[in-house]
Structure formats: structure tokens, C-alpha cells
C-alpha positions as CSV (number, residue, x, y, z in Angstrom):
1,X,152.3,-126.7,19.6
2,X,156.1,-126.3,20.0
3,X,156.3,-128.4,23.5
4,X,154.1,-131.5,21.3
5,X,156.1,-130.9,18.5
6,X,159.7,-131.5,20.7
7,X,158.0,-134.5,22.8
8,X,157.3,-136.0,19.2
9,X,160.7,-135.7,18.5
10,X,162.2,-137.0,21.7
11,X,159.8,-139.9,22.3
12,X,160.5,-140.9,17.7
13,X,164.3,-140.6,19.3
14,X,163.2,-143.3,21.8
15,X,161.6,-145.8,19.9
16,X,164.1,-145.4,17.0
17,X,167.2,-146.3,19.8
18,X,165.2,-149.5,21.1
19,X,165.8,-151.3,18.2
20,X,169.9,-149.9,18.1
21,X,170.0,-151.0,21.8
22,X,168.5,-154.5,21.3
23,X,171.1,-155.2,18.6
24,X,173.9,-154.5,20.6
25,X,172.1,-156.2,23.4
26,X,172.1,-159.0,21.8
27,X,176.0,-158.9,20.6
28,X,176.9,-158.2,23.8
29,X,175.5,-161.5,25.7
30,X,177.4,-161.6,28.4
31,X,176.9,-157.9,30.0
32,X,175.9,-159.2,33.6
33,X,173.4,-157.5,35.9
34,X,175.5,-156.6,39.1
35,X,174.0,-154.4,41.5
36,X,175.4,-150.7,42.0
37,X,178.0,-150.7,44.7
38,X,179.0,-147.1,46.0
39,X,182.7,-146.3,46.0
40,X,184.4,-143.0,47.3
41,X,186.5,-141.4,44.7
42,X,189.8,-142.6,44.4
43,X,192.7,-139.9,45.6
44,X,195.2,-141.9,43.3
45,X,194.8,-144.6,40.8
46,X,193.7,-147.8,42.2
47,X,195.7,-150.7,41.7
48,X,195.3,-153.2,38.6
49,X,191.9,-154.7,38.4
50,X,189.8,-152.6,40.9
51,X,186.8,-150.8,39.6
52,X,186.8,-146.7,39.1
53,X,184.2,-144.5,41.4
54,X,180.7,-145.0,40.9
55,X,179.4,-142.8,43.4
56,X,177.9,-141.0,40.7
57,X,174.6,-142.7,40.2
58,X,172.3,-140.4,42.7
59,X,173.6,-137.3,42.0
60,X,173.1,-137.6,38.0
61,X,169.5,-135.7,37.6
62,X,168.8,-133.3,35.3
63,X,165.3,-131.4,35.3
64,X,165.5,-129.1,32.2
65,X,167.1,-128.0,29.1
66,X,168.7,-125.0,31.2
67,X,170.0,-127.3,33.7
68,X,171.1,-130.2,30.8
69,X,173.4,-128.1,29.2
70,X,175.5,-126.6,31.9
71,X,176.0,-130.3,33.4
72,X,176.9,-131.8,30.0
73,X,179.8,-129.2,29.4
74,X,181.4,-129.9,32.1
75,X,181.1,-133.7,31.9
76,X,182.6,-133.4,28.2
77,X,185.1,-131.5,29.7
78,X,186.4,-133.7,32.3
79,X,186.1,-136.2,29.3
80,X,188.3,-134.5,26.8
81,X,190.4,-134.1,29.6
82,X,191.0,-137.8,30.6
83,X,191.0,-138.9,27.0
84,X,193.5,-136.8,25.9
85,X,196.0,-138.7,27.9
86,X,195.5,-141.9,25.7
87,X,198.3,-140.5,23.3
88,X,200.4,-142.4,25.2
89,X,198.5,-145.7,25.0
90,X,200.6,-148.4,23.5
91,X,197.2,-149.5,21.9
92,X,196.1,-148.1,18.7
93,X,192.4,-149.2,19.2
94,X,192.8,-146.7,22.3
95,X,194.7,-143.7,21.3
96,X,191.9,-143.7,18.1
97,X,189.6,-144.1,20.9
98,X,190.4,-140.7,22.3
99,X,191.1,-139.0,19.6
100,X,187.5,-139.3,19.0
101,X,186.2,-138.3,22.3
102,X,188.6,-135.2,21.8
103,X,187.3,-134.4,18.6
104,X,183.6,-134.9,19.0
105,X,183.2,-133.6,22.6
106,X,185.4,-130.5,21.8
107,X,182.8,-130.0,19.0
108,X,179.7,-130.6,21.1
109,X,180.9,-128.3,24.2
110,X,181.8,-125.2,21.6
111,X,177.8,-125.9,20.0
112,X,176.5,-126.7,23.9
113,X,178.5,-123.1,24.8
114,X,176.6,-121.4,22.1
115,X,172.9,-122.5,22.8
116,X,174.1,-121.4,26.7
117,X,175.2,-117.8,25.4
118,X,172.2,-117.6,23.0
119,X,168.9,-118.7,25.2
120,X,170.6,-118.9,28.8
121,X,173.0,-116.2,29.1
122,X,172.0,-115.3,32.7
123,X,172.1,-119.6,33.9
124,X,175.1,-120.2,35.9
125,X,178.2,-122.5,34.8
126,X,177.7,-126.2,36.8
127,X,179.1,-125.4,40.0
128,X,178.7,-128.4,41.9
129,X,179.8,-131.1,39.2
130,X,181.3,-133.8,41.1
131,X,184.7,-135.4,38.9
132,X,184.1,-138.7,37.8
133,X,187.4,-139.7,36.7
134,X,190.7,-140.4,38.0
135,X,193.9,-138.9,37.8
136,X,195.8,-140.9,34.6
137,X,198.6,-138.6,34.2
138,X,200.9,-140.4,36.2
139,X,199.8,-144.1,34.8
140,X,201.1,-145.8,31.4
141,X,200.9,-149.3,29.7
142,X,198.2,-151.4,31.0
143,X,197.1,-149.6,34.3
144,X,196.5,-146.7,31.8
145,X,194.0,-148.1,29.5
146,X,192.6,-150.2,32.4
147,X,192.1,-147.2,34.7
148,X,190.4,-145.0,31.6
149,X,188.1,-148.0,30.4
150,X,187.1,-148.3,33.7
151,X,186.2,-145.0,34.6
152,X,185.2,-144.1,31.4
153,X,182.0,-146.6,30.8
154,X,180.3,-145.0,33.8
155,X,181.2,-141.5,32.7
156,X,179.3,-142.6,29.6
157,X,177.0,-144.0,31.6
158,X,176.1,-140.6,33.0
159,X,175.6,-138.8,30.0
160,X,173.1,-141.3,28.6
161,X,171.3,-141.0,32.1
162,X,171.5,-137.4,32.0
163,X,170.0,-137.7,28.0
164,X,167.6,-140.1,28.6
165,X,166.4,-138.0,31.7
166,X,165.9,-134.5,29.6
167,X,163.9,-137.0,26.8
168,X,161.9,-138.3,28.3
169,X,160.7,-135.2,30.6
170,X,159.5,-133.4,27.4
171,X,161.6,-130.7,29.0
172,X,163.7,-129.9,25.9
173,X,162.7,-126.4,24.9
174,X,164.5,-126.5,21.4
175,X,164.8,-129.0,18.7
176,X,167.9,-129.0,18.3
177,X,169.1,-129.7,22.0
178,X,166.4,-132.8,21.7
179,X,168.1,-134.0,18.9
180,X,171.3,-133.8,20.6
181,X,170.8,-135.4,23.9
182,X,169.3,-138.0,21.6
183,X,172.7,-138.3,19.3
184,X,175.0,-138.0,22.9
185,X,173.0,-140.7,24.1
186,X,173.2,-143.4,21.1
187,X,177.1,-142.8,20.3
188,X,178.1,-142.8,23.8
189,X,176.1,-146.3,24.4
190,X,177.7,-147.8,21.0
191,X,181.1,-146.3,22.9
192,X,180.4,-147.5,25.8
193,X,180.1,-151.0,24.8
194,X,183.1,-151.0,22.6
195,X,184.9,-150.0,26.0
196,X,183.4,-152.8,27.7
197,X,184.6,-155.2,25.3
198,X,188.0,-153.8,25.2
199,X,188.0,-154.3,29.1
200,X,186.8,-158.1,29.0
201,X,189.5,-158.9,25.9
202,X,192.3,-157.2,27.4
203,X,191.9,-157.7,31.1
204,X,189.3,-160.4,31.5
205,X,186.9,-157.9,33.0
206,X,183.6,-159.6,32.5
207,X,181.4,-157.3,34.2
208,X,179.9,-154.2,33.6
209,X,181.7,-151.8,35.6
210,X,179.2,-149.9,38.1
211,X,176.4,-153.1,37.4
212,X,174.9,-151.2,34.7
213,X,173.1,-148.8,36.9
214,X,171.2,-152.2,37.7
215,X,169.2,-151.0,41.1
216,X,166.4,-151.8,43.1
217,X,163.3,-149.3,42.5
218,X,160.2,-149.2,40.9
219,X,160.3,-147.5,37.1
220,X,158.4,-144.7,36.3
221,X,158.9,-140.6,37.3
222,X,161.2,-140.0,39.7
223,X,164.7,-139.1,39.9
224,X,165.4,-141.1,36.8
225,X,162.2,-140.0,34.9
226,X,160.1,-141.8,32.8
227,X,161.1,-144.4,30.5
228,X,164.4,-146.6,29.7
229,X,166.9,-145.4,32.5
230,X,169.1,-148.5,33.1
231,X,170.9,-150.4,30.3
232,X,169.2,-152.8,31.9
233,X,165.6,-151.5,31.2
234,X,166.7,-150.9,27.8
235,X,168.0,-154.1,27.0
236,X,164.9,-156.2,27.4
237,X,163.4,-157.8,24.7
């Protein structure tokens, strides 16, 4: 009764989102479907224009709750991280920009810490999470924001992925870590579009950085579990 009452909630999660995602599918015409290509992690910031890793895409599984939450902390914390250096944007749409991610993921890795402590206190820390971001501590001005948009839409990317993988498994084992890979999922697609539009108005970035997860393979279980996946698969009408 508890497992059908948590896929109820995950799979009402689902259907309420396709609607959200269609929306913004639709006000976001122009997001292009590029196919992945595989970059090797940068060891210093690229130069102006080139595209951040995105390496990532094969390695982003998650299989259960106990293995979910360990992965997300330490993708928020790489997060926090890299968007704490937008202080010294010049933008104001930027620095409010991470002071949100700050704010919220700070929040969400002190509850995700908790839940660990509570029901896993035995599950290791993620000890093979691979960085996705580059270093921005030595960039400013435009190379700054360019580099973090960049970087930052697939890091998004991810943690929908990883969401959208623990949903659709009916592998959450508590409500409340359903409904939170649900609400990391939606906000960080709504971010991760505002990000793309800041990249395409500011740099004349038309693409979606990483294609969108937009790869050959059949749907279905697998690596990606069942369900929407791709932003691609979940922005068909």
C-alpha cells in the first residue's frame, strides 16, 4: 500500500509537469534538437563561445531513493559552489540568479542531509561524483556569465535526469523525497530555460547547450528509466 501510494504520487507529479513543460515549450520555440556531443572536462575556462563539458550524460543514473539522495547533495554542492561566484556579475538578472541557487540548494542539501542521517545513516557519501562545472574563479564580465550559463543548463540538466529517473522507477521509499525530486525537477527546468534565454540574448547562443540530451535510443526502461527523459521527449505535443 505505501509503494502504490508513492507511485500515485510520482506518476500525479508527471502528468501535472506535462502541461508546465508544454507551456514553456511552446515559449521557448526556438530550443533546437542537436545531438549530444562528448566533451572532456575543461582544465581551465574555455575561451568565449565554446560550450562547457557534457560528458555527463552516461554517467547520470540513479537506481533508488538511497542512491538519489547522496548524488543530489553533492550536485547541489558543486552548484552553490559555482553560483556563488555570480556576486561579481555585472548583471543584476545574474547575481539574483545565484543568489537563488545559493539560497534554495543550501536549503535542500541541509533537508537532503537530514533524510540521509534519519533512514540511511549507514549509505555512503557520493564518492565517485564526477564535477560538472568549471573553474569561474578566475573569470569576470562576460566570460563569467557565459562560462556559468553554459555549464550551468546541463548541471540542471542532470538533476532533472536524475529526478525524473527516481520517478518514474517507483523507487522513492518516502513521500516526501517523491515530492522533492518532483519540485527539483520543475524549478530547475523553469531555471534552466531562463538560462538558456539569457545565453541566446546576451551572446547569441541559439542552441541548447549539450543538444538537450537529444540522443539516439529507443525509450522505455533502461538507463534512463521509464518515461519523459529528454527535454526532448517532454516537449512533444
Amino acid at each position: 500500500m505505501k509503494r502504490a501510494a508513492l507511485a500515485a504520487i510520482a506518476t500525479g507529479a508527471v502528468l501535472a509537469t506535462a502541461a508546465t513543460v508544454t507551456g514553456i515549450a511552446n515559449a521557448v520555440a526556438d530550443t533546437t534538437s542537436q545531438v549530444v556531443a562528448t566533451w572532456q572536462p575543461a582544465a581551465s575556462p574555455t575561451p568565449r563561445g565554446a560550450m562547457g563539458p557534457c560528458n555527463w550524460v552516461d554517467d547520470v543514473y540513479v537506481s533508488d531513493e538511497a542512491g538519489y539522495l547522496p548524488q543530489m547533495v553533492a550536485h547541489h554542492e558543486e552548484a552553490v559552489a559555482a553560483a556563488g561566484q555570480l556576486q561579481r556579475s555585472s548583471r543584476p538578472q545574474m547575481r539574483a540568479l545565484g543568489a537563488s541557487i545559493v539560497t534554495t540548494q543550501n536549503a535542500e542539501i541541509a533537508t537532503m542531509k537530514s533524510w540521509l542521517a534519519k533512514w540511511y545513516p549507514r549509505h555512503p557519501a557520493a564518492r565517485d561524483y564526477r564535477p560538472m562545472m568549471r573553474d569561474l574563479s578566475r573569470l569576470s564580465g562576460d566570460a563569467l556569465d557565459e562560462t556559468f550559463l553554459q555549464d550551468m543548463i546541463p548541471h540542471h540538466m542532470a538533476a532533472i535526469m536524475m529526478s525524473q529517473q527516481l520517478l518514474a522507477s517507483g523507487r522513492a521509499e518516502h513521500a516526501e523525497v517523491a515530492n522533492f525530486a518532483a519540485k527539483v525537477r520543475d524549478t530547475q527546468h523553469t531555471e534552466m530555460f531562463q538560462m538558456r534565454r539569457y545565453l541566446a540574448d546576451w551572446f547569441g547562443e541559439s542552441s541548447m547547450p549539450c543538444g538537450g540530451w537529444d540522443r539516439p535510443g529507443p525509450p522505455g526502461p533502461g538507463p534512463y528509466g521509464p518515461g519523459p527523459h529528454r527535454p526532448s521527449d517532454m516537449m512533444d505535443n
